[in-house]
C-alpha positions in Angstrom: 0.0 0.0 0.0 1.3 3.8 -0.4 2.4 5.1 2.4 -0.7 8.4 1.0 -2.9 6.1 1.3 -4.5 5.9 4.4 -5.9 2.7 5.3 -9.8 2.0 5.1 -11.1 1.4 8.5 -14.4 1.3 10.0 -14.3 5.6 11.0 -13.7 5.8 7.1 -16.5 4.0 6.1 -19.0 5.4 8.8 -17.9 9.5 7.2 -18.9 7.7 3.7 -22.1 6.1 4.8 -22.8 9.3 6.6 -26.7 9.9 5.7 -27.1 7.1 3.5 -29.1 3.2 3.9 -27.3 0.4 3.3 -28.3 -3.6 3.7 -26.0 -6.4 3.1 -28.3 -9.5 1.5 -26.9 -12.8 0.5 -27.8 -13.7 -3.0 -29.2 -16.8 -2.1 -31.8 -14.5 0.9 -32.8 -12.4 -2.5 -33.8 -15.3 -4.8 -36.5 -16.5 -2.0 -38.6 -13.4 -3.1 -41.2 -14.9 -5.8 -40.1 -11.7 -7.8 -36.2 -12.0 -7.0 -36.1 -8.6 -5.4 -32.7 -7.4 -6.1 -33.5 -3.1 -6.5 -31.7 -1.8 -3.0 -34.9 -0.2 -1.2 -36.9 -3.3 -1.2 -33.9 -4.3 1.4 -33.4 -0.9 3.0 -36.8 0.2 3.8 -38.2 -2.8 5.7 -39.9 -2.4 8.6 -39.0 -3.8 12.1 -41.4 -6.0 13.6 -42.7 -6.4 17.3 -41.2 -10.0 18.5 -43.6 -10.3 21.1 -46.8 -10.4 17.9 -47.6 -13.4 15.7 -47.2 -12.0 11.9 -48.6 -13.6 9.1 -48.4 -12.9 5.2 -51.6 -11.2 4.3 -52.3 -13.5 1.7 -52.9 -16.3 4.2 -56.1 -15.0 5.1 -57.5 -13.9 1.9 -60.6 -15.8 0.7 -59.5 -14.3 -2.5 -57.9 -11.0 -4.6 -59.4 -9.8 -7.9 -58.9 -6.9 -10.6 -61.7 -4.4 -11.4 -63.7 -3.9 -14.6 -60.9 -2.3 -17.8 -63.7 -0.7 -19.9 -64.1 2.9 -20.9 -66.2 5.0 -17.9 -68.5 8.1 -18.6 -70.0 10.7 -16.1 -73.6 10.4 -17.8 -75.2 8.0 -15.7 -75.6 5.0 -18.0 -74.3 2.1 -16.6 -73.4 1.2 -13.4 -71.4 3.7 -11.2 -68.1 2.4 -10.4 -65.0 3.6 -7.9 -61.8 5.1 -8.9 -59.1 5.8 -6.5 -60.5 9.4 -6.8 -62.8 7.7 -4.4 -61.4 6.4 -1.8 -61.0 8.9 1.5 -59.6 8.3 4.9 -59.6 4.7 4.6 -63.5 4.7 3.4 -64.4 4.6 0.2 -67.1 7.4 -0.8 -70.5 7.2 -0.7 -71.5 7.7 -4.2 -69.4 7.7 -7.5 -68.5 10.2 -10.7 -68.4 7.4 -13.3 -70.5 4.6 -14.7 -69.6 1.7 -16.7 -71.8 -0.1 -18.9 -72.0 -3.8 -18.5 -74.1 -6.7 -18.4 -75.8 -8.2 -15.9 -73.8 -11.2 -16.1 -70.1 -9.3 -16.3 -71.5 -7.1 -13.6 -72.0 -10.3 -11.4 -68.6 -10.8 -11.7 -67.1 -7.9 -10.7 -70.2 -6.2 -8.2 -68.9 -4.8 -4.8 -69.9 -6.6 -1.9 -70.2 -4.5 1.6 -66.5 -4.7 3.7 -64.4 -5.4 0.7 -61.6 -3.8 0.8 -60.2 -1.9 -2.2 -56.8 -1.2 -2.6 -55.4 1.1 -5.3 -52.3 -0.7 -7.3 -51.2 1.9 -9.8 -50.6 5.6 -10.2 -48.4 8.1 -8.7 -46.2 6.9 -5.7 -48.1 8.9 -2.9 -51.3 6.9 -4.2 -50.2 4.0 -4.8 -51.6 1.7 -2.3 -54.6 3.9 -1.3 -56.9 1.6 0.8 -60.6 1.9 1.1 -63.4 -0.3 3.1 -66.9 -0.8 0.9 -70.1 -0.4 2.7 -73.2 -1.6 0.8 -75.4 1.3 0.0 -78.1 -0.1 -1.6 -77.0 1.0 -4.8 -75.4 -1.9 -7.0 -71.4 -0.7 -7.6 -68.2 -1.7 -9.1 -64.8 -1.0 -9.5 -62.2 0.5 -11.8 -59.2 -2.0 -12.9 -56.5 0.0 -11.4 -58.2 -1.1 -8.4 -58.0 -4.5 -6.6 -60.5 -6.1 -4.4 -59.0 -8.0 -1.0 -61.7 -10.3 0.5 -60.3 -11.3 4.2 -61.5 -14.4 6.1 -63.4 -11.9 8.7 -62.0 -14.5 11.4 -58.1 -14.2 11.2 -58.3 -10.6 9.4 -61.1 -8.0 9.6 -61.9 -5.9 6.8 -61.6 -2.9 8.6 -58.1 -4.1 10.5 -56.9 -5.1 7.1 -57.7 -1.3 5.9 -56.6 -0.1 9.0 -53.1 -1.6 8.4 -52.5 -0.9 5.2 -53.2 2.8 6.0 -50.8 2.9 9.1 -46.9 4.5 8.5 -46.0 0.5 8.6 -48.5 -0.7 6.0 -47.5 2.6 3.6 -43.6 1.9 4.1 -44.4 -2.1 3.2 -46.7 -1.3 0.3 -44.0 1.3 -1.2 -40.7 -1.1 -0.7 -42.5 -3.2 -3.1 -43.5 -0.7 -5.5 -41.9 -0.3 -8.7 -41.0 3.1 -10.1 -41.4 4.7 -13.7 -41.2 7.3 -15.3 -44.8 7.9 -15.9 -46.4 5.8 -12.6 -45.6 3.6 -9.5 -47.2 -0.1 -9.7 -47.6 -3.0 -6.9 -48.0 -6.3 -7.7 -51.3 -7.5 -5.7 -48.8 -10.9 -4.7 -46.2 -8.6 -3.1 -49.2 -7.0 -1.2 -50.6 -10.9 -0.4 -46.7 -11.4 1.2 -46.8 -8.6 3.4 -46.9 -9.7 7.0 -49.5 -8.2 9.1 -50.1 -8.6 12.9 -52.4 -11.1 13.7 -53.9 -8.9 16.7 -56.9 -10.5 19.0 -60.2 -10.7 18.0 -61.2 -8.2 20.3 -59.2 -5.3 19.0 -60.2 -6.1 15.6 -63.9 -6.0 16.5 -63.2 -2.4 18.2 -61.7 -1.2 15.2 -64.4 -2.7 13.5 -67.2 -0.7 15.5 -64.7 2.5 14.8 -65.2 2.2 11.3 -68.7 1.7 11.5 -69.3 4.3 13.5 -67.2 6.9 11.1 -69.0 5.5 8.0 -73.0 6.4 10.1 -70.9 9.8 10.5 -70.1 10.3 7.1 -73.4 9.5 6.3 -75.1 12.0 8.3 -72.4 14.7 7.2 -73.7 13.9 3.3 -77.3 14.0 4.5 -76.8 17.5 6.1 -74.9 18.5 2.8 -77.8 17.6 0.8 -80.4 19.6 3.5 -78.0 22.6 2.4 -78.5 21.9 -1.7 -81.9 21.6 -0.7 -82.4 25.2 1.0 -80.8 26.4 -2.7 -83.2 24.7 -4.5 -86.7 25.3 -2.6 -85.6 29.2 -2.1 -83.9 29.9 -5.1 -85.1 27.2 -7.7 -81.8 26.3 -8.9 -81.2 23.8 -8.0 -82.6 21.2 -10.7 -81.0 21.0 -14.7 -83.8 22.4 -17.2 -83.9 19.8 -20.2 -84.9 21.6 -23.3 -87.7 19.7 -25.5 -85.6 20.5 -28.7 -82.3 19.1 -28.9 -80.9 21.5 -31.9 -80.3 25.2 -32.3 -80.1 27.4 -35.1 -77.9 30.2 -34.8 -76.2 32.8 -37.0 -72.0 33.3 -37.2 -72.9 36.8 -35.7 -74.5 35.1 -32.9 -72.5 32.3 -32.6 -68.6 31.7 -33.8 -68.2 36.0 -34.0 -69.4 36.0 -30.8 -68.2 32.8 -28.5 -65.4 31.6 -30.8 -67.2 28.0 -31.2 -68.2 25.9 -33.7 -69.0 22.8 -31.7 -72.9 21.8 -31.4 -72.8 21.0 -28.2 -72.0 24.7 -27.4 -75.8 25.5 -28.4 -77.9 23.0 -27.1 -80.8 25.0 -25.7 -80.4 23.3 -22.4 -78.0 25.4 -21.8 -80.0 28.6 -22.5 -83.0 27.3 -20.4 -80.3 26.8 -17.4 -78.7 30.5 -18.2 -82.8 32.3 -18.3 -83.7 29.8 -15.0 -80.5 31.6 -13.1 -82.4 35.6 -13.9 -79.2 36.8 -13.3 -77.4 39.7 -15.2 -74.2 38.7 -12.6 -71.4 36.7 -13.7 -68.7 34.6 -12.3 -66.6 38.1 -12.8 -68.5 40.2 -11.5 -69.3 38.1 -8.3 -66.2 36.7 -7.1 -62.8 37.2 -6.7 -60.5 34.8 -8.8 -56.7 33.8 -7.1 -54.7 33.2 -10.3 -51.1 33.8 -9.7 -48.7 31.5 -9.6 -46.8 30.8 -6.4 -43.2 29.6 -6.0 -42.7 27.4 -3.9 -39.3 27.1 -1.9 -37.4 23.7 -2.4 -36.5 23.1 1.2 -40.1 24.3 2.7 -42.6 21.6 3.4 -46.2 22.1 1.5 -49.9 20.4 1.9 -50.6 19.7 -1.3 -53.7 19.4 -2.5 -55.0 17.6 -6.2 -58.4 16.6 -7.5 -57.9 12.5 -6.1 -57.6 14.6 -2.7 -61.6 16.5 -3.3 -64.7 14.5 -1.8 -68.0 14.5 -2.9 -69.3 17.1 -0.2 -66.9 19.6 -1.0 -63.8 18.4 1.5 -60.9 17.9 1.9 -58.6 14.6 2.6 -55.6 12.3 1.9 -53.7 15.6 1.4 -49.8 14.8 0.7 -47.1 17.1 2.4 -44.2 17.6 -0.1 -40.6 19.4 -0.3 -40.9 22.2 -2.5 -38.3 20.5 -4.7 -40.2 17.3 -4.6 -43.4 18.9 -6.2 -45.2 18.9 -9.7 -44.5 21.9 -11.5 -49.0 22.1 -11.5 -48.5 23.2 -7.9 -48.9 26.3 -8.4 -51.5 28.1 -6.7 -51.6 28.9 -2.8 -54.6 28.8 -0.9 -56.3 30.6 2.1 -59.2 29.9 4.9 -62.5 30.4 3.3 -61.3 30.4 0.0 -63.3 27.8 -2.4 -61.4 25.8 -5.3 -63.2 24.7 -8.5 -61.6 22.2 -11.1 -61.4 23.2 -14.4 -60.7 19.6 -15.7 -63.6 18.0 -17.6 -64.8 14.8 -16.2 -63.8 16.4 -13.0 -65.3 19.4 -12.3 -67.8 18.0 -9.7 -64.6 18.4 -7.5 -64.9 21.6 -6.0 -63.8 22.1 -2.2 -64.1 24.6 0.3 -60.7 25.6 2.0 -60.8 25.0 5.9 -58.6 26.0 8.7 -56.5 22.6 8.4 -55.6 23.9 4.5 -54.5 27.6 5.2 -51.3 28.5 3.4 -51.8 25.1 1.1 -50.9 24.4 -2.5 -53.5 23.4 -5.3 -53.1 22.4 -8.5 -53.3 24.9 -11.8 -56.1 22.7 -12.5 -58.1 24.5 -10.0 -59.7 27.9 -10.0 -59.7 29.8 -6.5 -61.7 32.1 -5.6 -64.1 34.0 -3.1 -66.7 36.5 -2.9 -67.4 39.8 -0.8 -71.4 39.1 -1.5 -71.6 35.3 -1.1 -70.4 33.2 2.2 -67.8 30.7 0.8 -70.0 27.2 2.0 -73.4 29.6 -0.5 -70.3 29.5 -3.0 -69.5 26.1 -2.7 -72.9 24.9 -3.2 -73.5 27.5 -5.8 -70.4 25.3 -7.8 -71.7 22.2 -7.3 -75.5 23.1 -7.9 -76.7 20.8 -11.1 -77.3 24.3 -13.2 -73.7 25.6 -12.9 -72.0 22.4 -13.3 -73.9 21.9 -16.5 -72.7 25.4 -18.0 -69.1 24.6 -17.1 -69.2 21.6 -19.2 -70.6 23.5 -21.4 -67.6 25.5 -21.9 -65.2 23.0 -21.6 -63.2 22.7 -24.8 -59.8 21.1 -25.8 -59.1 17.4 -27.3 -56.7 15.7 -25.4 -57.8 17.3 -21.6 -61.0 19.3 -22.1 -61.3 22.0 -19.6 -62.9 24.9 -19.1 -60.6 27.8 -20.3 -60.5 31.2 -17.9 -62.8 33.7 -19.6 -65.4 31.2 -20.5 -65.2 30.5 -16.5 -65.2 33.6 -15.7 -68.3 34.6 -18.0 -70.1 32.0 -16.4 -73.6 33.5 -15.1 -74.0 33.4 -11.3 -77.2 34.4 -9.2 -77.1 37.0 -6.0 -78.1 35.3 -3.0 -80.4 36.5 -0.2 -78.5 37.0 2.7 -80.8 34.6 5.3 -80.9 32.1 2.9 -76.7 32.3 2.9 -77.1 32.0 6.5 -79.1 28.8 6.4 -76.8 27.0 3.6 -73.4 27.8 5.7 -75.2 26.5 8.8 -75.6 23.3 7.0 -72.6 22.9 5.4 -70.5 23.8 9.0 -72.7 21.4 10.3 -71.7 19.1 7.4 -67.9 19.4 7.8 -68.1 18.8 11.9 -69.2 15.7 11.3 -67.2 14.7 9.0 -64.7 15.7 10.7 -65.6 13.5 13.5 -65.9 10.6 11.6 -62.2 10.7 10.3 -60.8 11.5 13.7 -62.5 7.8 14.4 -60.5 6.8 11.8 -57.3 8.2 12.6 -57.9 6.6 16.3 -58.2 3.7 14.9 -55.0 3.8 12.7 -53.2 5.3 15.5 -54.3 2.2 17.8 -53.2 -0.4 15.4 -49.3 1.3 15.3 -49.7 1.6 18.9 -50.4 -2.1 19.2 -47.0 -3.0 16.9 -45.3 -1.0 18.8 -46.4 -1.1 22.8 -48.8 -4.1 22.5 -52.2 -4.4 22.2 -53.5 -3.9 26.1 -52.7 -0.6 26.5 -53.7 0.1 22.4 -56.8 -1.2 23.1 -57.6 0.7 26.2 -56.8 3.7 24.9 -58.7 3.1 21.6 -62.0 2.3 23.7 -61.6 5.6 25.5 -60.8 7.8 22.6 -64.1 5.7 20.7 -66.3 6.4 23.4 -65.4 10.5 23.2 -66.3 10.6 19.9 -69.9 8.7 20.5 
């Protein structure tokens, strides 16, 4: 050796490893994965387990694991509505759908939800990748989408809602995400990888608590969307907006000085007089413009500051808020653009989409949104009026009316802005915010259920199930 070289000891190779992960696997450890795992974080990110648990693979207790229907969705209501991962909140899947997909009766068999599956998300973007989601019947025959996989558990071993519970936990995410595989375009999991995850075979008793947690959050989510509706209701007795106007003739004749000279479009669709019967039901010479106030400069956001970022997968379908990632500014889509305040309400632009419009709360101040949102508020209209305003049938059949564009219709700023938008009476405002707070609280009670519940099951792997358990009952209780 030269004497300038200094020799390679273990305080050398601690400065080099300084901030990095290594694992050391034998060859013949690596080939025992079905998959021969061999890319370095499947090693590096494992999780530790609790000695004093029994773990199991997942895929013991399955009764069995299946795709979703791969067949092209629309938002008119033929067909039978069906769940994307758009759908899929706090661990619960939503209580009612954007899409339909047509089938028959006998594919439909095949593939029709049955109440606690559990649906787990196996490809898209690596923070929702592995979204998990419990199914509870609503009377209302439903499927799913094929980027989605259905888990049956045994109900003896595994509970649905344990199984859901787990999945959602920091030790579920970290498995489900050492097994992912990264491209350029989208993170996928093999639903066998997912099968050989080992889970925590806890007792049967905390299972059935976190089963009665669940339940409990879905009643509450269910009330919360039953208030919502009491608040579209109050717009729609006192206002009469609240119902689309079909028009008896389905073509228009129209002159270029009244149409292209004046709109810019040629499409028919454009003219349908639907959309004029909606425009003379609104008797309102206000506009989008002249209403509200729009929030459409771009913010930059600073690479080593930490950011809730919001995007449309993230938008339930009573105008809140959930599953909300936290990102480095360097770490973010170049879409995240737009900051948002308290009381401020967001409206997608993206056709196919624009039922997702949100109103931002205290837990979302100083947020990022996607450029695929318009946000805005109003010095004449409370911001939960405006919120229900968006969603109203009326105004979200004029915005896709002026949707345009091939590959990603949306609806363009000036035909957004031109929209028409009815004045409100101030005690009927009063009445619609009263619902929708009323709305959120519960809502908001039902997902701190849920984050009880998730919080009980990584207490459990990692200070045992007695005191979990206790402390799960008396956090349940609180929230009854």
């Amino acid at each position: 050796m030269s004497p300038s070289v200094e020799p390679f000891d273990e305080a050398k190779y601690m400065a080099l490893m300084d901030g990095l992960e290594c694992s050391e696997v034998l060859f013949s450890s690596a080939k025992k994965n079905k998959d021969f795992r061999v890319d370095s974080q499947f090693y590096t990110m494992a999780t530790n387990r609790n000695i004093g648990l029994d773990y199991c693979p997942i895929g013991r207790y399955l009764i069995s694991t299946q795709y979703g229907v791969s067949k092209d969705m629309n938002s008119d209501g033929y067909g039978y509505p069906i769940y994307r991962m758009n759908e899929i909140h706090y661990s619960l899947c939503d209580l009612t759908t954007a899409k339909y997909v047509e089938l028959t009766s006998e594919e439909f068999d095949e593939v029709k939800l049955n109440s606690r599956d559990v649906l787990f998300n196996r490809t898209n973007s690596f923070e929702f990748v592995g979204r998990t989601g419990i199914y509870y019947d609503s009377g209302v025959p439903q499927t799913f989408a094929s980027y989605l996989v259905r888990l049956i558990p045994d109900n003896i071993h595994i509970y649905s809602e344990y199984l859901a519970a787990f999945l959602s936990t920091r030790f579920g995410v970290q498995e489900v995400r050492r097994r992912a595989r990264q491209s350029i375009n989208q993170t996928n999991v093999n639903p066998e990888e997912v099968k050989a995850i080992e889970i925590p075979l806890l007792k049967r008793e905390f299972q059935e608590t976190i089963r009665k947690c669940y339940e409990k959050a879905h009643q509450l989510r269910k009330d919360s969307a039953k208030t919502y509706t009491e608040a579209e209701v109050i717009l729609t007795q006192k206002m009469g907006i609240g119902k689309t106007i079909t028009a008896g003739e389905a073509t228009a004749i129209k002159s270029l000085s009244a149409s292209f000279v004046t709109s810019g479009r040629l499409d028919a669709e454009y003219y349908q007089p639907k959309y004029e019967s909606i425009a003379q039901k609104l008797n309102t010479s206000e506009t989008v413009l002249s209403l509200c106030n729009l929030y459409d400069k771009n913010f930059v956001p600073q690479d080593k500051e930490s950011y809730q970022y919001i995007e449309l997968a993230d938008v339930g379908q009573s105008g809140d808020i959930s599953g909300v990632d936290i990102q480095y500014g360097s770490d973010l889509p170049t879409r995240a653009r737009r900051i948002v305040k308290t009381g401020q309400v967001i409206v997608s632009s993206v056709e196919g989409s624009l039922q997702s419009c949100a109103l931002i709360t205290d837990d979302y101040d100083g947020a990022l949104c996607s450029t695929g949102f318009y946000v805005l508020d109003s010095d004449c209209i409370n911001s939960e009026t405006l919120l229900v305003l968006f969603k109203s049938e009326p105004m979200q059949a004029l915005m896709k009316q002026r949707c345009s564009g091939s590959i990603l219709a949306a609806i363009g700023k000036d035909e957004f802005l031109s929209m028409p938008l009815p004045k409100i009476n101030d005690d009927i405002q009063k009445e619609i915010a009263f619902k929708v707070q009323e709305s959120f609280a519960l809502r908001r009670k039902s997902k701190q259920l849920l984050d009880y519940a998730k919080q009980a099951v990584e207490m459990a792997i990692e200070h045992g199930e007695d005191v979990s358990l206790e402390w799960l009952k008396s956090k349940a209780n609180e929230e009854v």
